[in-house]
Each structure stands twice: as C-alpha cells, then as structure tokens.
C-alpha positions in Angstrom: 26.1 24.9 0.2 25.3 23.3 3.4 23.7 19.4 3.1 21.6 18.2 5.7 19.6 14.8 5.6 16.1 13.3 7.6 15.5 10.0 8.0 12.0 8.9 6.9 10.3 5.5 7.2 8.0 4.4 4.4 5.1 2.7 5.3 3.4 -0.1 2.7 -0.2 0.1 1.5 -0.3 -3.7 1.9 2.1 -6.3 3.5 4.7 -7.0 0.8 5.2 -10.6 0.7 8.8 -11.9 -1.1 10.5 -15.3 -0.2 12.7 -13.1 2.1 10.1 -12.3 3.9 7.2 -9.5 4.7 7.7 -6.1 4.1 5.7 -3.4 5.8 7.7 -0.6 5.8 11.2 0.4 5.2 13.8 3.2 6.3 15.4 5.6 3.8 17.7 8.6 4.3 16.8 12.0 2.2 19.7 14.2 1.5 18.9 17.8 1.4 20.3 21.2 0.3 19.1 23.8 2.8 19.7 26.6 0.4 17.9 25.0 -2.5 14.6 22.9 -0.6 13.7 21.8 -3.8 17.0 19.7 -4.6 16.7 16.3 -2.4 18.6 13.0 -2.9 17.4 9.7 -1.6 19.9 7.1 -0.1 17.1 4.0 0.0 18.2 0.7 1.9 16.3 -2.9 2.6 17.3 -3.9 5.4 19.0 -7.6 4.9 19.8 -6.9 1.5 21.7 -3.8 1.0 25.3 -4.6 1.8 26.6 -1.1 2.7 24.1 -0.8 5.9 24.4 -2.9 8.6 22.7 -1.0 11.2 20.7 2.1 11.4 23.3 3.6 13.7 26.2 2.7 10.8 24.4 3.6 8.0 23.3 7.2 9.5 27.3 7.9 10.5 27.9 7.7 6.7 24.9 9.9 6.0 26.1 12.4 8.8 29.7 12.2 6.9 28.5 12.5 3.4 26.9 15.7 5.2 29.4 17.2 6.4 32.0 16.5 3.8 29.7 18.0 1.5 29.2 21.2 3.6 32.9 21.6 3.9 34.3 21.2 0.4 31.7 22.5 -1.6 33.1 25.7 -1.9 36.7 24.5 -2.2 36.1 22.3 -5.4 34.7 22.1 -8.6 31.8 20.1 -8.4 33.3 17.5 -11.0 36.0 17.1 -9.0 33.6 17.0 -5.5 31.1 14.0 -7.1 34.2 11.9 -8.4 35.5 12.0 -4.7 32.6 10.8 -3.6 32.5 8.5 -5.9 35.6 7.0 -5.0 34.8 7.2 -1.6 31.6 5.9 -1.3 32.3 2.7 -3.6 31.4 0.0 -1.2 27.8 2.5 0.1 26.0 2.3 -3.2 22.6 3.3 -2.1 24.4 6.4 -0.7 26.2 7.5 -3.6 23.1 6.9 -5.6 21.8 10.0 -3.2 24.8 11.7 -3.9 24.7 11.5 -7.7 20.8 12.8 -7.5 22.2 15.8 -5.7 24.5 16.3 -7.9 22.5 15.6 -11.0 19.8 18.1 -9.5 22.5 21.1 -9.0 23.4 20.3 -12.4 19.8 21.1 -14.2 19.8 24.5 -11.5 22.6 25.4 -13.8 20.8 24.2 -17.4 23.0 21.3 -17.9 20.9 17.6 -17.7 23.2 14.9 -18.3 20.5 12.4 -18.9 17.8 15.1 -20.9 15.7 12.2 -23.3 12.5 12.3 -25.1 11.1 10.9 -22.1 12.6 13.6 -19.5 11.2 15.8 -21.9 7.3 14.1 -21.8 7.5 13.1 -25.3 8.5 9.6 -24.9 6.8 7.0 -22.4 8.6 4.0 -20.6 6.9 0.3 -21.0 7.1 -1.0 -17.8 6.2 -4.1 -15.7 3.2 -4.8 -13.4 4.5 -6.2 -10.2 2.3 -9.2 -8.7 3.4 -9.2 -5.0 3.1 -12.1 -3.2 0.0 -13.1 -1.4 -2.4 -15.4 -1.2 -3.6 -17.0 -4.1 -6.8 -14.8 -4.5 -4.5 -11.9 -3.8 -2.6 -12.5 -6.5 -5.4 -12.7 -8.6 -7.1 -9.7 -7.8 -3.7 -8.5 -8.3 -3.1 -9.5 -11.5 -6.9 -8.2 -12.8 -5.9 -5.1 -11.5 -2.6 -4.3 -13.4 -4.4 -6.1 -16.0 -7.1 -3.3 -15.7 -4.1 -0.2 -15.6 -2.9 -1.5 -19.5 -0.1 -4.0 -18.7 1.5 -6.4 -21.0 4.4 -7.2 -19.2 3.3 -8.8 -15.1 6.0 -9.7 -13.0 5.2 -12.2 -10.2 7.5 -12.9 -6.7 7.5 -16.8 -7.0 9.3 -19.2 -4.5 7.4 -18.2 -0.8 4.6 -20.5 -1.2 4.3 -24.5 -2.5 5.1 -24.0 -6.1 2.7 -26.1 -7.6 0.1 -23.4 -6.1 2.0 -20.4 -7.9 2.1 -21.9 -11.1 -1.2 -23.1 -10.9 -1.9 -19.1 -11.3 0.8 -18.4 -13.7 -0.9 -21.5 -15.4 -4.3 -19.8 -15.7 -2.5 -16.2 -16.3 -1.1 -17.5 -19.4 -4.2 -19.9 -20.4 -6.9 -16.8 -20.2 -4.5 -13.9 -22.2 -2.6 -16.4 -24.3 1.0 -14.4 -26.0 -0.3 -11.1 -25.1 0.5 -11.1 -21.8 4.5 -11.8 -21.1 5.4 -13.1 -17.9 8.4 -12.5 -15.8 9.1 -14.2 -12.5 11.6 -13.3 -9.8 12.3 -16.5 -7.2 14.5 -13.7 -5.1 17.0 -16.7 -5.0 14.2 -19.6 -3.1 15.0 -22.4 -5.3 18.1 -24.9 -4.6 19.8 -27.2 -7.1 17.2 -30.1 -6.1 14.1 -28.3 -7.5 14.9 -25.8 -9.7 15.3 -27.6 -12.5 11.7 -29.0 -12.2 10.9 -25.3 -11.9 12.4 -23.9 -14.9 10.9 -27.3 -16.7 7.2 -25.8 -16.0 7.9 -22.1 -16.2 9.1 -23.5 -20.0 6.1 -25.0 -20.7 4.2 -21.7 -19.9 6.4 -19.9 -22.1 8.0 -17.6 -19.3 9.4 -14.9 -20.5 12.4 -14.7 -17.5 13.4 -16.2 -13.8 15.3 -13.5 -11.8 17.8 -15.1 -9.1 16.4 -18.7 -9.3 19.5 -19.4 -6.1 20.9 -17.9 -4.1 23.8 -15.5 -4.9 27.3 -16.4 -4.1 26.9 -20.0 -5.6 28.8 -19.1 -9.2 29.3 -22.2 -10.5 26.2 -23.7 -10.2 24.5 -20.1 -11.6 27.5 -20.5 -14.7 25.4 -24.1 -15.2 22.1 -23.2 -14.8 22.3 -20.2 -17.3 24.1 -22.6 -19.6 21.8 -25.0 -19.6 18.2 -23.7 -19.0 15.9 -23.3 -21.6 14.4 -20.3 -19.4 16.2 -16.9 -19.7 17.6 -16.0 -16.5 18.5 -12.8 -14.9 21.1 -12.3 -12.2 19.8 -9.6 -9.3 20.9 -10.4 -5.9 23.8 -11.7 -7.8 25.2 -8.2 -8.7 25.4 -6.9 -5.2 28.3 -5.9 -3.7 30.5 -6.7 -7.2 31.8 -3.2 -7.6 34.8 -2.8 -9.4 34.8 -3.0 -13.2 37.1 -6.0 -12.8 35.2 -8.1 -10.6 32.1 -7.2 -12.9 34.0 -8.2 -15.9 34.7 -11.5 -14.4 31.5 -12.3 -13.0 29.5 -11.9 -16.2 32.3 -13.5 -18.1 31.9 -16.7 -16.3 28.3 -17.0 -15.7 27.4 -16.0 -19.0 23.6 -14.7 -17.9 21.2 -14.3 -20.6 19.7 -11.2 -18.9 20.9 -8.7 -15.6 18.8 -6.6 -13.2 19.8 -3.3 -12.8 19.2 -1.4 -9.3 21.2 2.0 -8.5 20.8 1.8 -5.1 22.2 -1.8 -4.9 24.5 -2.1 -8.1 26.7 1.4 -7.7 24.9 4.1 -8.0 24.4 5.7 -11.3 27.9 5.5 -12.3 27.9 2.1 -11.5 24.7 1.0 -13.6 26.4 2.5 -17.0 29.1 0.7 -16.5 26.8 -2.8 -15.9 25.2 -1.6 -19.0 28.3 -1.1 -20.9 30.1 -4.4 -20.0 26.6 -6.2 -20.8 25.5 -4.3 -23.9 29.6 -5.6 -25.0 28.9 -8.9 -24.4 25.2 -9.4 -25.7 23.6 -9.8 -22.3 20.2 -8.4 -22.1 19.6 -6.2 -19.0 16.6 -3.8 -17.5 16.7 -1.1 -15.1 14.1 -1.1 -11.6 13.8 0.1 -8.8 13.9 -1.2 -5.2 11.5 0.4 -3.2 12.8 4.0 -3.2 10.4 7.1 -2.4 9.3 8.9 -5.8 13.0 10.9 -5.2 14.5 8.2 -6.0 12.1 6.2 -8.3 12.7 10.0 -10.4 16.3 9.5 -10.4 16.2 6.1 -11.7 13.3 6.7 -14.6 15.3 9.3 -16.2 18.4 7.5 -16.2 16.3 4.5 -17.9 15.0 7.1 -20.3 18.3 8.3 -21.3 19.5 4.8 -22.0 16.8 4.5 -24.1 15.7 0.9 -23.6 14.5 -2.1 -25.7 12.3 -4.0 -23.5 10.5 -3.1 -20.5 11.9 -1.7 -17.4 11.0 -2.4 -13.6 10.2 0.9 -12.6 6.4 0.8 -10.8 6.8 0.3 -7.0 6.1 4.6 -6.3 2.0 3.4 -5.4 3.1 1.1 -3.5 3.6 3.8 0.0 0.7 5.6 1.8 3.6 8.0 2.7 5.2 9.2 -0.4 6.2 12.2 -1.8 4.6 14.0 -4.8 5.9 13.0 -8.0 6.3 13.7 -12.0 5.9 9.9 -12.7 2.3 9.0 -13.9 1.4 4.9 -14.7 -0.6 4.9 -18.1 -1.3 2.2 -20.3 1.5 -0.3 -18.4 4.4 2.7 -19.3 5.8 5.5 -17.6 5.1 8.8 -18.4 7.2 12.4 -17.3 4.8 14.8 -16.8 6.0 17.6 -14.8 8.2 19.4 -17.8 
C-alpha cells in the first residue's frame, strides 16, 4: 500500500477574526492511499498554535516520513502493530497522527470493521452542536448571530477578548435580553484576558448567565488557572491549555491540579484520536465536563472527528460546525439541521 500526501491551502469565506488574530486561510496536509483514492486522512495545522509544526518545510519532512514509512512497512506488519508504531512515534505531531489514525480507521471499515459504528454513523442519531459567532464588527456579529439563529441553534458560541469588552458584552447583553434561557451562551477569550481584568469579566459574563469561558489566560500560567477555576462562579474550560500535554502522566497531573470544570477536546491539537479517549477517560474519572470540536480541518477531517463524537455518545453539545466555513472544501456526509449534526451518506 503505497501513501502519498498533497498539500492544500483552505481559503475562508470571510476573514476569521480571533484575539490571535485574522484568519484567511490555512494549510493542511491530506494523506492518501494511491491504491484506494477514496481513503484520505487529513493532518490539519494553524499555524502559531499547533506545537508539532514549526515551519512548512518541518512539518512536510514528517508528512514525507509518515509517507514513506507507511509505504515500506505496510506489507511487513500487521496493521495493529503498524498504527501503534506510529502512535508511538508520532506522540509529540498530533495533528499528524490524527491523519494517521483516519487512515487507518478508513482501511478498517474497507474490511467491515468500524471501531467507532454509533447511531449517529449510522444516520439514526443527530449531534447537537454549537453556532460559532466569529469575531467581527459589532453588526457582523449580529447578523451573525440572526443567522445561526435562523439554521435552529440553541447553543451560540462567541470569540470574545479582540475588541473593548464592554462592546462584546453589550451584544452578549442583548443576545441573552431578546431569547431569554433558550438560547445558552458559550464564550471562548482564546486566552486574551490577564489576571487584572478577568475577574471583572467573569463578574458580567455571570450576570448574563453564561453558560462557559474557554481559555480566559493564557496557557502555561497553572497556578493562576488552578485559582481562577476554583474560584469563579463561571464554568471554565481549558483549550489552549491542553496542548502539547501528551503523556497520560502529565495529563493526570494537569487536570488534577487545576481542577477545571469543563475541557475542550481537539484531535488534531490534543493527540490524535487515541489521545482524546484517554482526555475523556481521565475527565469522565474525575467529574470534569468536556466537549469534542474541531479546529478548522477540511470535511476529512471534520468526518473523522464527528464520528468519534458520535461514538462517545455525548451529553451536551459538541463544537463540530466550522466545515461551511471554506469556499474550497471537499464534499462531505455532514449536513447542519436544526443546530445538530446529521450523517447522511450511510
């Protein structure tokens, strides 16, 4: 089986504003089987976030290896034996395992054997999921928000902390005053608040009855995140947080001492499908609430990552609605109704 890989770049609809900055399109690496067109695997990166790539030049060596290596031992080993090598190997590159495990996955069902078959896999379950509000300007974000409204979400996710505050929660303000409790809000700062302000944040986010803050710092500070999630009276979610803590060890100790009420679950940033379960697992142990999304992968990826949310089942809505956001994507079995997810292609 010979593995070959293209680089693509996808291009956004609209400039996707976060407090890191503007996105307007981003690179990501699709694995292919040249015997079998059909099975693809994407290794998705954003550039300044994603530890494992540094450069382009880096990243695609490791592609090119993954390649090879794949080429050349196929044949020689079971492919149990082949995906735990690679998973071993490619512990620090999560968004390239994550392509990996898809190939893998996709061999699998060739042969009759789905490891994550659900109800929803099987189109007889949907997925609730959020509505993302990217930033904009204020009558952006508005329009925004009348649209998702429109498409049948409950559950609208805004990227706060890029503009004054006060502005953003003017909006959040008149979200919550015009749809009252059935609309549930989730905010992700992406890590823009510091210890001066963010406890005036999280005071008005309470008084709106926000539902969650994703990253309120920066990541790395540990202590001051063990605080904050001690003592806020606004669930918060560790994201950025997550990345690069790989080993079941460090993971163990992080959540242990932070104690967050919620974590964000990315494949491509938090190790690969492998390395989500066992996220899930150490949380689900400790009573720490967590939600799968994706982070801007091509519908290859955003497949992967809906049917591994499927198979977990989840309680509370999932983070899995960025496929519209490319003029460039590929087709896809995903179909947005009625804010959930729904597997059509069975």
């Amino acid at each position: 089986m010979n593995l070959a890989f293209e680089k693509i770049e996808l291009r956004f609809l609209f400039p996707a504003g976060t407090s890191r900055g503007v996105l307007r399109k981003k690179p990501s690496w699709i694995l292919k089987c040249r015997e079998l067109p059909a099975v693809q695997g994407e290794c998705s990166v954003i550039p300044g976030l994603n530890k494992d790539f540094i450069s382009e030049a880096q990243y695609e060596d490791k592609v090119r290896w993954v390649c090879e290596t794949f080429t050349r031992l196929f044949s020689q080993l079971s492919r149990e034996n082949l995906l735990q090598f690679f998973c071993v190997e490619l512990h620090a590159y999560p968004s390239i395992l994550f392509g990996v495990e898809t190939i893998f996955y996709q061999l699998g069902r060739l042969k009759g054997e789905d490891a994550l078959i659900s109800e929803f896999s099987k189109g007889h379950a949907t997925i609730p999921i959020n509505g993302l509000i990217w930033m904009g300007t204020i009558a952006e974000m508005r329009a925004r928000v009348q649209e998702k409204l429109s498409q049948g979400f409950t559950v609208l996710k805004f990227k706060i902390g890029a503009m004054d505050f006060d502005q953003e929660f003017t909006l959040l303000s008149e979200v919550r005053n015009s749809f009252g409790t059935s609309i549930v809000i989730r905010v992700d700062a992406n890590g823009a608040f510091n210890l001066s302000n963010i406890h005036e944040v999280l005071k008005k986010l309470k008084s709106i009855n926000v539902h969650s803050i994703e990253q309120p710092i920066k990541a790395g500070q540990i202590e001051e995140m063990r605080v904050l999630c001690e003592n806020t009276n606004v669930p918060i979610a560790l994201d950025e947080e997550l990345i690069g803590v790989n080993g079941m060890q460090e993971k163990t100790e992080l959540l242990e001492k932070v104690k967050p009420q919620f974590i964000i679950l990315k494949p491509s940033l938090h190790g690969g499908l492998v390395g989500t379960l066992e996220w899930v697992s150490l949380a689900e142990k400790m009573g720490i609430g967590w939600w799968i999304t994706s982070a801007l992968e091509s519908s290859i990826g955003l497949e992967m990552i809906a049917r591994l949310a499927g198979f977990l089942n989840p309680s509370i809505p999932q983070g899995l609605g960025t496929g519209g956001l490319f003029e460039n994507n590929f087709d896809s079995p995903l179909v947005i109704q009625n804010g959930t997810l729904t597997y059509k292609n069975v």
